[in-house]
C-alpha positions as CSV (number, residue, x, y, z in Angstrom):
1,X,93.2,112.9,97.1
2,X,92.6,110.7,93.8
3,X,92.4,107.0,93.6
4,X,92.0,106.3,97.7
5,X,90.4,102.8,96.7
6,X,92.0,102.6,94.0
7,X,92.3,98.2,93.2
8,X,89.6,97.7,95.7
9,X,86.5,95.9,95.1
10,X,82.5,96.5,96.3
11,X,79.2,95.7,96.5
12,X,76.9,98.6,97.0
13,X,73.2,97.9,98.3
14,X,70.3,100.2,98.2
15,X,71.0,102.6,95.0
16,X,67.6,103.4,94.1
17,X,67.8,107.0,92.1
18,X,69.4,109.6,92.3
19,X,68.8,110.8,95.7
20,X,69.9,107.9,97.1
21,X,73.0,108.1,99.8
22,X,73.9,104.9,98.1
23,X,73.4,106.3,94.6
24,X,76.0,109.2,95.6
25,X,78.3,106.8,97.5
26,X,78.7,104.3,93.9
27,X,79.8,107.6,91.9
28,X,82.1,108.8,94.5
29,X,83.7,105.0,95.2
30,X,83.9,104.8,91.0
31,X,85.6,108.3,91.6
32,X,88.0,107.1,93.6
33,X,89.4,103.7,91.5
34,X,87.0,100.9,93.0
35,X,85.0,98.5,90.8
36,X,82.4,97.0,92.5
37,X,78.6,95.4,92.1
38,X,75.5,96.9,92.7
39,X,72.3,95.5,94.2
40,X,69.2,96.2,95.6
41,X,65.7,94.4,95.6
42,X,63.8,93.1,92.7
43,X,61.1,95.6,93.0
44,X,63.6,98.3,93.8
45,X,65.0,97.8,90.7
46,X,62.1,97.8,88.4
47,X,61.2,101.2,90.3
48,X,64.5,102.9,89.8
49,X,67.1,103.9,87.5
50,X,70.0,101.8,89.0
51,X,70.7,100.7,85.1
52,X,71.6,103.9,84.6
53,X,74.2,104.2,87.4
54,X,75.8,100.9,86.2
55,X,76.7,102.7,82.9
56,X,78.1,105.8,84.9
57,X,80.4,103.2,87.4
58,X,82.2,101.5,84.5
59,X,79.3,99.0,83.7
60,X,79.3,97.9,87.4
61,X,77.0,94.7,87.2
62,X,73.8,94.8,88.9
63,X,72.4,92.0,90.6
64,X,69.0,91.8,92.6
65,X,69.1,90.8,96.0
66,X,65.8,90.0,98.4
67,X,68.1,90.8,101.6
68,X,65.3,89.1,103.5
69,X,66.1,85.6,101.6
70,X,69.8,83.7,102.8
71,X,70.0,82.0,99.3
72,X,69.6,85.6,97.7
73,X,72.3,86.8,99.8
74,X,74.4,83.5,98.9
75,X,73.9,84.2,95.4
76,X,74.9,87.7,95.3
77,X,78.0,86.9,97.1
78,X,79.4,83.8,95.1
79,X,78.2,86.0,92.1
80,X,80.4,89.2,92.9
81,X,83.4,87.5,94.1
82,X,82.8,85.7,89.9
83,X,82.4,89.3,88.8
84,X,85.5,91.1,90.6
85,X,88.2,88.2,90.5
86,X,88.1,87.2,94.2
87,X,87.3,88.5,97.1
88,X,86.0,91.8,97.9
89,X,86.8,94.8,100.0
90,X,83.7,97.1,101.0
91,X,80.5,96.5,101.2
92,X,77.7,99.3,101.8
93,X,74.7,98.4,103.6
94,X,72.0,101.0,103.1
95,X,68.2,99.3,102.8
96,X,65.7,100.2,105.0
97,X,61.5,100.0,105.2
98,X,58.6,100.2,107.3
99,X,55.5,98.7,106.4
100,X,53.7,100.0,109.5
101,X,55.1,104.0,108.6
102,X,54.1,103.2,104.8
103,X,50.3,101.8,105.9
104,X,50.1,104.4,108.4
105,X,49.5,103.0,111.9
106,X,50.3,104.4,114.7
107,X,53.8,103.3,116.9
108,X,50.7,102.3,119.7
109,X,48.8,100.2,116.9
110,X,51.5,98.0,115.6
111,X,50.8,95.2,113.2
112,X,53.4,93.0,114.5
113,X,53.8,91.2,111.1
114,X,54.8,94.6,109.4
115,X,57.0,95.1,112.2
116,X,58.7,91.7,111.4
117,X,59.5,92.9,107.9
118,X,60.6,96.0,109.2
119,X,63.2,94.4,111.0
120,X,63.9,91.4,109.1
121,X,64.6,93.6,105.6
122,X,66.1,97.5,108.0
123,X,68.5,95.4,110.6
124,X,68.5,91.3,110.5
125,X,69.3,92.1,106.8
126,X,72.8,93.7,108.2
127,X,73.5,90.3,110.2
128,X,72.7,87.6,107.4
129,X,74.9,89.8,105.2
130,X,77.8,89.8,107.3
131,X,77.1,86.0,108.1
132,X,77.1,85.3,104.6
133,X,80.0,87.2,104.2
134,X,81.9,85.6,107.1
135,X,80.7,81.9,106.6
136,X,81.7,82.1,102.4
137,X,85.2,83.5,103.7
138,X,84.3,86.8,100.8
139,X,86.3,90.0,102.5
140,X,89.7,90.6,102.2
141,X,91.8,91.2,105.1
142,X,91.2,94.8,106.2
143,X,88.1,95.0,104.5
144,X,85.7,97.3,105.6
145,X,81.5,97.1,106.3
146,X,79.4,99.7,106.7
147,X,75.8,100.2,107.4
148,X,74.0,103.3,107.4
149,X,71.9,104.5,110.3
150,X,70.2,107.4,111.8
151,X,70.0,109.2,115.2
152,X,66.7,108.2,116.0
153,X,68.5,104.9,117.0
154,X,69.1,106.5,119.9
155,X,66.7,109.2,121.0
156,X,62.8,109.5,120.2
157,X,61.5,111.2,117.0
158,X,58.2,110.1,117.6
159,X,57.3,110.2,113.6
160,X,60.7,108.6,113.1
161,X,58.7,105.1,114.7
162,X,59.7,101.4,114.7
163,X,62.8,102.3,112.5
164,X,64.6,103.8,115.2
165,X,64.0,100.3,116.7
166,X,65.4,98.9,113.8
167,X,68.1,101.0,113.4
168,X,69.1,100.6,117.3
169,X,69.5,96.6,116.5
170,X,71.4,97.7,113.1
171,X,74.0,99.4,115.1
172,X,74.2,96.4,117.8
173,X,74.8,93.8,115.2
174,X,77.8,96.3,114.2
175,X,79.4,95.8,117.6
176,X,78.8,92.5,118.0
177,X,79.8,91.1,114.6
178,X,82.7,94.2,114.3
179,X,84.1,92.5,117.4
180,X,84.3,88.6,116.0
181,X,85.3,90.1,112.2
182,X,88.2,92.3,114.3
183,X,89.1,89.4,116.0
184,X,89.2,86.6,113.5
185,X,90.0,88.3,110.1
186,X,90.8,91.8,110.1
187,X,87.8,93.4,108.9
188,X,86.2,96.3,110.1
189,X,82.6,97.1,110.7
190,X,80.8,100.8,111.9
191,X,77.7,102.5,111.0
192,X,77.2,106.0,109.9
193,X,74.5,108.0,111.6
194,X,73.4,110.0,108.9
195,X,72.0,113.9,108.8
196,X,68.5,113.8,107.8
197,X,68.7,113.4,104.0
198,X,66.1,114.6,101.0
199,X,66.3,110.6,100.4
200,X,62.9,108.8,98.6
201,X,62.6,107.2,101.5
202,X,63.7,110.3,104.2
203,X,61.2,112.7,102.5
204,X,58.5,110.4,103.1
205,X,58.2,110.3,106.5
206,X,55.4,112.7,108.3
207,X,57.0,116.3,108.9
208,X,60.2,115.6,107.2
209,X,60.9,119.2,105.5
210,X,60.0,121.0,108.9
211,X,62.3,118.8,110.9
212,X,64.6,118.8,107.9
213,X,65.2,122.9,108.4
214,X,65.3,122.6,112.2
215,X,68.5,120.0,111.9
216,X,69.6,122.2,109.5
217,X,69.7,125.0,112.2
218,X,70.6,123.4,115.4
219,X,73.8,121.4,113.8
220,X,76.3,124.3,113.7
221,X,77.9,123.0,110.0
222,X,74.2,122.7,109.1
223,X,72.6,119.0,107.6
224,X,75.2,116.8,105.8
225,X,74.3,115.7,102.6
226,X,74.2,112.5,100.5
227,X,77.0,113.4,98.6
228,X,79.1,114.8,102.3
229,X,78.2,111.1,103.4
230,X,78.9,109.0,100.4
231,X,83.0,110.8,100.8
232,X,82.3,109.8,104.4
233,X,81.9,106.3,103.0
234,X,85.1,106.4,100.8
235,X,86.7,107.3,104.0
236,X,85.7,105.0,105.8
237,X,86.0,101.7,103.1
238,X,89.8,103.5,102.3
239,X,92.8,102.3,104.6
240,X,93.1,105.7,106.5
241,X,90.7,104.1,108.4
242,X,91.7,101.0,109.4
243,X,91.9,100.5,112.9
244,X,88.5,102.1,113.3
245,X,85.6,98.8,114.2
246,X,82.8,98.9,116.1
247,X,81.9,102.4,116.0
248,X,78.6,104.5,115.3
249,X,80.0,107.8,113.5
250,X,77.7,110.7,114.1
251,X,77.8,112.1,110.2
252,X,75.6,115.3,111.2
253,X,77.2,118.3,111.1
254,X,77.4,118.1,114.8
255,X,73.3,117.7,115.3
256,X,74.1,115.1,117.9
257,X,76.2,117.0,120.2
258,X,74.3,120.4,120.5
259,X,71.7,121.5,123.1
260,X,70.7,124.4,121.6
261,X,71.0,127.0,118.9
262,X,69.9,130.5,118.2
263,X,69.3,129.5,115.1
264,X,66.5,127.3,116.2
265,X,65.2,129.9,118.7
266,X,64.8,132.8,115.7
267,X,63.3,130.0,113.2
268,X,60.8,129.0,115.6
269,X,60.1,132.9,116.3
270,X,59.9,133.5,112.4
271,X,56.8,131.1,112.5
């Protein structure tokens, strides 16, 4: 199917290169008719290539956004709706960071103002947005938010560390603020619980390509990629999905739901 968001306008946070969900998720939204703004943070931006994804997406206009910073998030708001001629209809929310996985310490030796950031820029970043959002009266009716998210919201991979705490209060501020965005004005809000993904960020954390290849084996449609989940996203920010709110969609080629696999059992035999 061609042109599912076809008239529908975007912002898309967190395109860094490409190997970026968010990267995969602008070309396959430009695929399908949107027009929409991109953003991520200043530094982000000097680090990556998301110029180059602007040209690809029409000339999508690229604004920077410190998602930890309520004017920034004003600005890029008021600015988009400027840019697209109104109000908008999807909004992608994939940012996250860890200060204490980047400096190394241990989950037991926290620095507690690492972990601050960690939250304030992986999960409080998902509330001011849709706060913003909500407040400035900026999504359409039917509109749809998304945030993306990982499994280890909700079990322990021990390596996986204080994000999984962030990404639990990511998925609660989905519920919480899907239910008074249903309520008042129509607009949906999930998160996507993402395979683990060859990502900048994924492939940086400790043991990432073993744990990669046992998902991969245990998930009986194997790992979902970044381009799988950004036509998850198109889904999901089209109207064949309207009356879906409040939801955390396991996007894992059914990792989530199985026990055990052979697969796993000769892998682990093979080494």
């Amino acid at each position: 199917m061609n042109n599912l968001l076809k008239g529908k306008k975007g912002i898309i946070f967190g395109a860094l290169n490409d190997k970026s969900i968010a990267w995969e998720a602008a070309l396959k939204c430009h695929e399908q008719g949107a027009t929409f703004v991109l953003t991520n943070a200043p530094i982000a931006m000097r680090m990556g290539e998301i110029n180059k994804l602007a040209e690809t997406c029409g000339n999508a206009k690229v604004i920077p956004c410190d998602v930890s910073k309520t004017e920034d998030m004003e600005n890029l708001i008021a600015q988009s709706m400027e840019i697209l001629g109104g109000k908008i209809d999807f909004i992608l929310h994939s940012v996250g960071m860890s200060l204490n996985i980047r400096k190394g310490k241990d989950y037991t030796d926290i620095d507690y103002k690492f972990m601050h950031d960690t939250l304030d820029i992986s999960a409080i970043s998902f509330h001011r947005l849709m706060q913003t959002v909500y407040k400035m009266d900026a999504i359409n009716e039917w509109g749809s938010i998304v945030g993306l998210t990982y499994i280890g919201a909700q079990r322990v991979f021990p390596d996986y560390h204080e994000m999984g705490d962030a990404k639990s209060l990511l998925e609660s501020y989905a519920r919480s603020f899907g239910y008074r965005f249903g309520k008042e004005k129509n607009v949906r809000v999930n998160t996507i619980s993402q395979s683990p993904t060859m990502t900048t960020a994924g492939s940086g954390v400790k043991g990432f390509g073993d744990f990669f290849d046992y998902a991969a084996a245990l998930s009986p449609l194997g790992n979902a990629s970044a381009e799988d989940c950004a036509n998850y996203c198109v889904l999901m920010f089209s109207d064949l999905s309207k009356k879906v709110t409040m939801q955390n969609l396991f996007h894992d080629g059914g990792f989530s739901f199985t026990g055990f696999s052979y697969d796993v059992f000769k892998m682990m035999e093979n080494k």
